[in-house]
OpenMM code with the backbone's topology and positions (N, CA, C; nanometers):
from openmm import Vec3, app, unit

residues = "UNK UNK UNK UNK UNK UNK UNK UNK UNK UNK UNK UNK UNK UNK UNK UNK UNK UNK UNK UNK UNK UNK UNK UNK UNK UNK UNK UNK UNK UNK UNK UNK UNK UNK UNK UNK UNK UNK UNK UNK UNK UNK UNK UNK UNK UNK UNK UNK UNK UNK UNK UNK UNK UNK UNK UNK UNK UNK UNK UNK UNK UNK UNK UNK UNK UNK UNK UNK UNK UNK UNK UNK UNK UNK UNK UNK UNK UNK UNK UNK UNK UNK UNK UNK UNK UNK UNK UNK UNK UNK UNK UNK UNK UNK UNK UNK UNK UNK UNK UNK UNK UNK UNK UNK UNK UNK UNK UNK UNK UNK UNK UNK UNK UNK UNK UNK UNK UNK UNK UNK".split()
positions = [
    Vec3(0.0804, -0.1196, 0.0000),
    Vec3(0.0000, 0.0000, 0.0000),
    Vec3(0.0849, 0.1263, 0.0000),
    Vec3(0.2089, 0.1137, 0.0019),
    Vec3(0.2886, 0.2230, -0.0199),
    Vec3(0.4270, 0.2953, -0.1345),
    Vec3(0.3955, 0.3339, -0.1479),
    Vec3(0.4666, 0.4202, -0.2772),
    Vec3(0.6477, 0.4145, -0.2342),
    Vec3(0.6873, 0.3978, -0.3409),
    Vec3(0.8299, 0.3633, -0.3296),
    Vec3(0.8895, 0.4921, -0.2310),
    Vec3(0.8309, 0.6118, -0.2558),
    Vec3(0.8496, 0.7490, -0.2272),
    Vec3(0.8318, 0.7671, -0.0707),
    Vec3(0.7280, 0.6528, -0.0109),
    Vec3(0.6959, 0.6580, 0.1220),
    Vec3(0.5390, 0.7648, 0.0691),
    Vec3(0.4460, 0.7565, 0.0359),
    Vec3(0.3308, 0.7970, 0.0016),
    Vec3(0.2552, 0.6894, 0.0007),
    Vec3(0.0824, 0.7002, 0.0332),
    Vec3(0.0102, 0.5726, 0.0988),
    Vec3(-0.0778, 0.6050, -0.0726),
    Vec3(-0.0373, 0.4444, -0.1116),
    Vec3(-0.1450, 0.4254, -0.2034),
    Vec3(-0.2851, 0.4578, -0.2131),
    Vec3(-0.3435, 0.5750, -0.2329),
    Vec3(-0.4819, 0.5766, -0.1611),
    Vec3(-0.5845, 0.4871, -0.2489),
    Vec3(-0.5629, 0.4706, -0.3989),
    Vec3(-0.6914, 0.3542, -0.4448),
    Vec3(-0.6787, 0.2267, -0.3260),
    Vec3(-0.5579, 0.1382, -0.3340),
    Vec3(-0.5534, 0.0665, -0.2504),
    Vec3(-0.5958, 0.0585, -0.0766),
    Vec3(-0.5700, 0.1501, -0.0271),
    Vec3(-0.6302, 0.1457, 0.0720),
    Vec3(-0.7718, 0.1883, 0.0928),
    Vec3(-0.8384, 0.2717, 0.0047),
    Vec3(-0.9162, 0.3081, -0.0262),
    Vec3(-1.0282, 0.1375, -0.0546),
    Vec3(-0.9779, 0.0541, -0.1202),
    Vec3(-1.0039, -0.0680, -0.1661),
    Vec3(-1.0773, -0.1082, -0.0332),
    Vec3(-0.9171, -0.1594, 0.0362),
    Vec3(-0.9642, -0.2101, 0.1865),
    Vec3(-1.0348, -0.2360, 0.2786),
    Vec3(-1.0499, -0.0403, 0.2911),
    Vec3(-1.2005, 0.0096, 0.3861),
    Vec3(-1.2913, -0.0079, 0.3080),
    Vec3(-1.3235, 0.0028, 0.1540),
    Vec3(-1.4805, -0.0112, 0.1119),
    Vec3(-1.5263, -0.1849, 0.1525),
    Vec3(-1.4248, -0.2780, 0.1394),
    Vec3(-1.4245, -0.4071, 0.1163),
    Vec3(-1.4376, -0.4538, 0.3106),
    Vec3(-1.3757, -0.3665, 0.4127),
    Vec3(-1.4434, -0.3664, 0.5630),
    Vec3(-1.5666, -0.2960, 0.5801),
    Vec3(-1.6327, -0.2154, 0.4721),
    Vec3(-1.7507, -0.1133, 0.4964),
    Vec3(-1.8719, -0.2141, 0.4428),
    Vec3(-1.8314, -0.2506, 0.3612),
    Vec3(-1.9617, -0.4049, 0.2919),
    Vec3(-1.9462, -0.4431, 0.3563),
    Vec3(-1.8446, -0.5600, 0.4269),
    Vec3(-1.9037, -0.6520, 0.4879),
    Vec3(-1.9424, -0.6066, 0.6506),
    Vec3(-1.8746, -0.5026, 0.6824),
    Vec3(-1.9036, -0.4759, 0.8324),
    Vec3(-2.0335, -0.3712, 0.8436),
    Vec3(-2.0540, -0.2990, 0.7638),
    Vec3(-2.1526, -0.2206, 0.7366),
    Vec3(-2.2645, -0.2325, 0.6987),
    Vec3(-2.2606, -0.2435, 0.5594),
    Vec3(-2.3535, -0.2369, 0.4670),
    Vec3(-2.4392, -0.3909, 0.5009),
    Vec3(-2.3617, -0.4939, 0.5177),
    Vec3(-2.4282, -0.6358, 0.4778),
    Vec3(-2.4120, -0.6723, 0.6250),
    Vec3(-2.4389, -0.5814, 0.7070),
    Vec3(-2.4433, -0.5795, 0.9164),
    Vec3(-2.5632, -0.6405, 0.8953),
    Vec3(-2.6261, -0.8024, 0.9833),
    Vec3(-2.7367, -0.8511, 0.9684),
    Vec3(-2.8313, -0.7778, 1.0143),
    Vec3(-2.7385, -0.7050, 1.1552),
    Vec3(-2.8395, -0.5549, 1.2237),
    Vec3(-2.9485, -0.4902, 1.1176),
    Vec3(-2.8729, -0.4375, 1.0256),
    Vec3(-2.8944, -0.3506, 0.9147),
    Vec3(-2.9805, -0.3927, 0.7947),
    Vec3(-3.0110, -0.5567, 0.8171),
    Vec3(-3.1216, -0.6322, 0.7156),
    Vec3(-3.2093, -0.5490, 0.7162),
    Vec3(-3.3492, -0.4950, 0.7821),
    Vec3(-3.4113, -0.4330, 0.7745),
    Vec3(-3.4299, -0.3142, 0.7152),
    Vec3(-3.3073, -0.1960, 0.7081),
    Vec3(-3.2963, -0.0919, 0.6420),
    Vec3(-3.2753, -0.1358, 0.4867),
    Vec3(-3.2118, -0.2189, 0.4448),
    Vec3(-3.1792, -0.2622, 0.3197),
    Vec3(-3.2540, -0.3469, 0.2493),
    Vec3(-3.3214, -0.4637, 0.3407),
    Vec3(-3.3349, -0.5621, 0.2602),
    Vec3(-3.4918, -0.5889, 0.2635),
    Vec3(-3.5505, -0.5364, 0.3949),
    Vec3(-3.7050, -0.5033, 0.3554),
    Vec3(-3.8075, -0.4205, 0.2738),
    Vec3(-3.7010, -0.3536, 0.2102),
    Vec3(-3.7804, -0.2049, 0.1281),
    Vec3(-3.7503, -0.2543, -0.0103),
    Vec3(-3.8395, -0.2092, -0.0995),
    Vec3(-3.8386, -0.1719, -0.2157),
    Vec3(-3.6902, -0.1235, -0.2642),
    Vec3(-3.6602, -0.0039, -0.1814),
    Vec3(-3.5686, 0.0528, -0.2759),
    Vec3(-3.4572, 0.0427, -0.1848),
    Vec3(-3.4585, -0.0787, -0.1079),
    Vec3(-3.3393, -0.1000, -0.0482),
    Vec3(-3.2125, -0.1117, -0.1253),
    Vec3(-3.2200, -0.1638, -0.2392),
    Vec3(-3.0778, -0.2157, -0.2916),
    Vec3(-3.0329, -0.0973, -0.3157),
    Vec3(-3.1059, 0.0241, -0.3773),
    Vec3(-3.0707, 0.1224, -0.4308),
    Vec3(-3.0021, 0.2585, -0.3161),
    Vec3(-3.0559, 0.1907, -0.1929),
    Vec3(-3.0336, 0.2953, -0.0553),
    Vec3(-2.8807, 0.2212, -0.0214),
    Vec3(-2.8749, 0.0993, -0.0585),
    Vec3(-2.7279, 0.0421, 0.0009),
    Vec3(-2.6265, 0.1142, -0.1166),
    Vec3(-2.6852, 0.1346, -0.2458),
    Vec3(-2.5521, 0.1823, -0.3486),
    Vec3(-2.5498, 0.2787, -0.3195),
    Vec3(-2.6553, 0.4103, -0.2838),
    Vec3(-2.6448, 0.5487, -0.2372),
    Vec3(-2.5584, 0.5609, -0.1482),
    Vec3(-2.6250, 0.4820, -0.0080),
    Vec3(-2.4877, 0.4934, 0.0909),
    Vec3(-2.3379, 0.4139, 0.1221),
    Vec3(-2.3132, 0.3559, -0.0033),
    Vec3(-2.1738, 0.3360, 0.0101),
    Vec3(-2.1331, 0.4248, -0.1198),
    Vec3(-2.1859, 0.4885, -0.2324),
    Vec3(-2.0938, 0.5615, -0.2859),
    Vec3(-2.0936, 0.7019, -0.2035),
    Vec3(-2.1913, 0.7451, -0.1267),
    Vec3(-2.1644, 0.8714, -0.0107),
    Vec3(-2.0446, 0.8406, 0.0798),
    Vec3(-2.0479, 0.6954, 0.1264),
    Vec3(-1.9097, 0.6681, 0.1918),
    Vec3(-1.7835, 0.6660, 0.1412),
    Vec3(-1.7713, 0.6194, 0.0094),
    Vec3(-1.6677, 0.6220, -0.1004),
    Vec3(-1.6205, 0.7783, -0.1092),
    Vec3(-1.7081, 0.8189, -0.1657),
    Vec3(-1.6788, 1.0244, -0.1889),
    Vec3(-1.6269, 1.0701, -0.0568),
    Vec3(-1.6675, 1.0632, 0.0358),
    Vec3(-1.5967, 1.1020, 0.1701),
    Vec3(-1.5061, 1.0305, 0.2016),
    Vec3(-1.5089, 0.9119, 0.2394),
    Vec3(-1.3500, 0.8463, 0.2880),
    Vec3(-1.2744, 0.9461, 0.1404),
    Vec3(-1.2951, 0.8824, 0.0555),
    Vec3(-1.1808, 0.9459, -0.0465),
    Vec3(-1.1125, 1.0783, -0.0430),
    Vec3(-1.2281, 1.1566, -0.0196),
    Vec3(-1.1347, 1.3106, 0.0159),
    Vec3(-1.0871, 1.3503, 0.1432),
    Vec3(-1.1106, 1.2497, 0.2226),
    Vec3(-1.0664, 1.2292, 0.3737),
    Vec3(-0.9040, 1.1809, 0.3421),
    Vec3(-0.8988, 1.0472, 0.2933),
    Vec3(-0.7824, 1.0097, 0.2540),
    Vec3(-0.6979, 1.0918, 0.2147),
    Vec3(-0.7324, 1.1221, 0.1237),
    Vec3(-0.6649, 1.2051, 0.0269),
    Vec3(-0.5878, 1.3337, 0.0718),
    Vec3(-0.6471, 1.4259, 0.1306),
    Vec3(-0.6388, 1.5031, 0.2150),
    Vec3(-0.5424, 1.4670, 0.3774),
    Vec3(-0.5784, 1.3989, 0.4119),
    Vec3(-0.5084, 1.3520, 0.5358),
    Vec3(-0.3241, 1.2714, 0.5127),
    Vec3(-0.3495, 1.2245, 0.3722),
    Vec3(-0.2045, 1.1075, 0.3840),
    Vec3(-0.1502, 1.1940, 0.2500),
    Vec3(-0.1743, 1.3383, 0.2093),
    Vec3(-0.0870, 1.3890, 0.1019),
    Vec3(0.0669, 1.4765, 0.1439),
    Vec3(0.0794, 1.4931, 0.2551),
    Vec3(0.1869, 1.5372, 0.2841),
    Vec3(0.2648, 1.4463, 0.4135),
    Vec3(0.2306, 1.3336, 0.4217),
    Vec3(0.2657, 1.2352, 0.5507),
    Vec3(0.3351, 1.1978, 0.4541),
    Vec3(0.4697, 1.1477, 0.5240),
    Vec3(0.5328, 0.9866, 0.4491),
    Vec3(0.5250, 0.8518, 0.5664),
    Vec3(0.5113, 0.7671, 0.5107),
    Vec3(0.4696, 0.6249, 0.6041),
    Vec3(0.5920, 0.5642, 0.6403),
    Vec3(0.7271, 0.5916, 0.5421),
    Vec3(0.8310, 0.5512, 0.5629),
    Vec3(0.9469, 0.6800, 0.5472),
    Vec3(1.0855, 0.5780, 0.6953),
    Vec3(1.0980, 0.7083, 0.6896),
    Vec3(1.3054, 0.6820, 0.6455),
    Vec3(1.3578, 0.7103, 0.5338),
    Vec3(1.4387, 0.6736, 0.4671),
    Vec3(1.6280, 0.6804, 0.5549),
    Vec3(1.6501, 0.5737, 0.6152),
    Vec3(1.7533, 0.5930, 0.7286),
    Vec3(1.9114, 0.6047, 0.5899),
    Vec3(1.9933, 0.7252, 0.6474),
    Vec3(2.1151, 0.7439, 0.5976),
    Vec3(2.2042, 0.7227, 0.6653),
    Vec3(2.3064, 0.5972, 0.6430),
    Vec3(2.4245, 0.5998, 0.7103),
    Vec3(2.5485, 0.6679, 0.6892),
    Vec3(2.6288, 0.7154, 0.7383),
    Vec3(2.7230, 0.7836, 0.6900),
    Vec3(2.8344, 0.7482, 0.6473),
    Vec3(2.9314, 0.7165, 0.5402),
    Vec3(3.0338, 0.6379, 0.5341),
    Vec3(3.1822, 0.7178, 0.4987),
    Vec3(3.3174, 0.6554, 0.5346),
    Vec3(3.3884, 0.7271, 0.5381),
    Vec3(3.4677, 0.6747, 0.4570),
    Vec3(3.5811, 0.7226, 0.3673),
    Vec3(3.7027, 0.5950, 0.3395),
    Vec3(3.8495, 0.6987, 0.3895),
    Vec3(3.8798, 0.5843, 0.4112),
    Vec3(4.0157, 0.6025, 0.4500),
    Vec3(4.1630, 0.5387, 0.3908),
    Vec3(4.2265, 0.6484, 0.3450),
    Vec3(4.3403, 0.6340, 0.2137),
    Vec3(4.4470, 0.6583, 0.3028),
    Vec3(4.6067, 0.5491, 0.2733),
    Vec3(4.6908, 0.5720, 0.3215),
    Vec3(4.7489, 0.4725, 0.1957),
    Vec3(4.8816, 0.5576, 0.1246),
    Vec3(4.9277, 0.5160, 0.0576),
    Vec3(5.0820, 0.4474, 0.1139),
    Vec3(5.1417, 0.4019, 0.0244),
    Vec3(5.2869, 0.2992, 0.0621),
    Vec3(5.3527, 0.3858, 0.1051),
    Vec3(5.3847, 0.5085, 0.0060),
    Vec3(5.4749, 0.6484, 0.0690),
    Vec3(5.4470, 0.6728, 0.2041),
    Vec3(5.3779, 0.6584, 0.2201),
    Vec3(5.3176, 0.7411, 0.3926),
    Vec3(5.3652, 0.6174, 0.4787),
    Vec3(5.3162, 0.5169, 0.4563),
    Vec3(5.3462, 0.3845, 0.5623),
    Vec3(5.5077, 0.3920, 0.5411),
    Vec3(5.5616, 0.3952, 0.4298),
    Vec3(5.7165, 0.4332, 0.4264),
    Vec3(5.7860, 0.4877, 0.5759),
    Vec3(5.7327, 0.6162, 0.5534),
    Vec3(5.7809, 0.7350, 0.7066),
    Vec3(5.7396, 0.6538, 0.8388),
    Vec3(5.6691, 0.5249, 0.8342),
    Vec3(5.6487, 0.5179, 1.0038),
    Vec3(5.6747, 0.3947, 1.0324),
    Vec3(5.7818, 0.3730, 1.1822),
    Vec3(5.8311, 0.2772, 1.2238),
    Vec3(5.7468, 0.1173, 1.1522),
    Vec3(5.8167, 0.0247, 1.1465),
    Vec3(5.7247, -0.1412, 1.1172),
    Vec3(5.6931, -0.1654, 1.2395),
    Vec3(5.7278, -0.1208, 1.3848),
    Vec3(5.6683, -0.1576, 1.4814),
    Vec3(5.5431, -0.0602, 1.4904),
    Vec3(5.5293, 0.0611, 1.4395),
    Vec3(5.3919, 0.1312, 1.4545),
    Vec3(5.2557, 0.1326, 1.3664),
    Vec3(5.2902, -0.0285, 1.2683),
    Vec3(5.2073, -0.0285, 1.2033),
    Vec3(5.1323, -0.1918, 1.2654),
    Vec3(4.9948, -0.1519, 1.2396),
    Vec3(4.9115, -0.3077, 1.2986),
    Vec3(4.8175, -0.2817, 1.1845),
    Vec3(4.7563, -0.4079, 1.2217),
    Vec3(4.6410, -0.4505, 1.1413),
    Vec3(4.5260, -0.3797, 1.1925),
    Vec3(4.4477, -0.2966, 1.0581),
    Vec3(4.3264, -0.2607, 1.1415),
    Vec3(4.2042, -0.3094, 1.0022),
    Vec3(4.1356, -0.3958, 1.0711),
    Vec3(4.0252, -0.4104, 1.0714),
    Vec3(3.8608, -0.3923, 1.0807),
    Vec3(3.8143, -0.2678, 0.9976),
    Vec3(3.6362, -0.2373, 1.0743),
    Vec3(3.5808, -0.2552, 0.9646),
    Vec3(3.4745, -0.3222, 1.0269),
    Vec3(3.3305, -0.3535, 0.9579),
    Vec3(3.2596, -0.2965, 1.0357),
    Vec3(3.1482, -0.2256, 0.9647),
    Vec3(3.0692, -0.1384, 1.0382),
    Vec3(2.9237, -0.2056, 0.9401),
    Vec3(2.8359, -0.2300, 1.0239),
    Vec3(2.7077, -0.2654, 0.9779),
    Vec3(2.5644, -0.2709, 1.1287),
    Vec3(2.4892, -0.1505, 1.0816),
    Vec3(2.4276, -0.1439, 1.1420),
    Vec3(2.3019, -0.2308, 1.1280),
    Vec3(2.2886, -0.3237, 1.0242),
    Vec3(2.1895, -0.4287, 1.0540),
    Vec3(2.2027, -0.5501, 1.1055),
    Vec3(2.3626, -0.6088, 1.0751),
    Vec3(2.4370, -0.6772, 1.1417),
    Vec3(2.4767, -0.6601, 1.2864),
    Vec3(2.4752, -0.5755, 1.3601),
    Vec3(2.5772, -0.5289, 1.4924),
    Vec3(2.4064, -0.5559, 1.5559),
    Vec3(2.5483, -0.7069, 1.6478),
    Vec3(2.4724, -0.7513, 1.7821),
    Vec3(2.5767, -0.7083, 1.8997),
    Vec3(2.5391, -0.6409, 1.9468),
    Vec3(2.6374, -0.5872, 2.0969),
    Vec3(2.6757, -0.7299, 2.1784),
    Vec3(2.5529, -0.8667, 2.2007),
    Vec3(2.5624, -0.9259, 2.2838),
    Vec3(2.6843, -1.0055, 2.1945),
    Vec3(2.6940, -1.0543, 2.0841),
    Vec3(2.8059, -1.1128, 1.9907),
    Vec3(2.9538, -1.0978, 2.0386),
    Vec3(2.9655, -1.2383, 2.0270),
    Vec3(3.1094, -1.2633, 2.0928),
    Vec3(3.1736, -1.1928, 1.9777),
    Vec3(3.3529, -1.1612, 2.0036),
    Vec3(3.4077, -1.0713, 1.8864),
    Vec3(3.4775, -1.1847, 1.8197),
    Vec3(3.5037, -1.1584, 1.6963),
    Vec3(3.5723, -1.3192, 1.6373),
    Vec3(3.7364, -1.2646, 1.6326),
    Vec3(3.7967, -1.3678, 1.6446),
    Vec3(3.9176, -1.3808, 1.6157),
    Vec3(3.9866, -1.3364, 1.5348),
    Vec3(4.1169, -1.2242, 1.5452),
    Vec3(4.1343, -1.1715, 1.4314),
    Vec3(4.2909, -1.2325, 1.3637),
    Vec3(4.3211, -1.3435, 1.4462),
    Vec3(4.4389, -1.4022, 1.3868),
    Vec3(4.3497, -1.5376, 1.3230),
    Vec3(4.2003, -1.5779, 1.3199),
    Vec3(4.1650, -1.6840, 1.1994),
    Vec3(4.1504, -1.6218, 1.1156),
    Vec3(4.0920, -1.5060, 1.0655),
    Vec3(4.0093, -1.4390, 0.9482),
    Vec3(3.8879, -1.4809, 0.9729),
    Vec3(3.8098, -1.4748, 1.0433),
    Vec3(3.6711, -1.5154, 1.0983),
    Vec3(3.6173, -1.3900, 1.1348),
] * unit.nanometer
topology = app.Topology()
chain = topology.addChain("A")
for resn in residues:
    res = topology.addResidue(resn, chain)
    for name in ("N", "CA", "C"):
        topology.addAtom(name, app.Element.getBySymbol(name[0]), res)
């Protein structure tokens, strides 16, 4: 029901509620009597669900045109350049292995840390 954009499909949802308004509404056994004893019942049930249609619709419409339903997360990423020249100038004892993976759908805090002399 939602737009790649984060915008609410309104035919589709629109769909939904008419398709909960028949059966919860319109075809309410309560409601046999208003509809289904009269003459011009059938014609009072199409009146009042396209009156419900025209209103939900500009209700919708109106209400979910400047909302977004989703809300688009940016991570920030960095790179980091160090060429041979540069590692050149600094002691072989001041250089280590560095290692980061950064993944915020991945990262479990409770996660043991893996080993960084297997490659694991």
């Amino acid at each position: 029901m939602l737009k790649p954009d984060g915008d609410l499909e309104t035919t589709a949802a629109m769909r939904i509620v008419m398709r909960q308004i028949d059966t919860y509404l319109l075809n309410n056994p309560d409601l046999k009597a208003l509809f289904d004893n009269r003459e011009e019942g059938e014609s009072i049930r199409r009146k009042t669900r396209t009156q419900i249609e025209t209103i939900l619709t500009a209700l919708l419409t109106k209400r979910a045109k400047d909302f977004r339903f989703i809300r688009h997360r940016v991570f920030s990423s960095q790179e980091l350049l160090i060429t041979t020249d540069e590692l050149k100038k600094v002691p072989p004892t001041a250089i280590h292995k560095l290692r980061l993976h950064l993944s915020p759908r991945s990262y479990r805090p409770d996660a043991p840390l893996p080993d960084p002399e297997t490659d694991e």
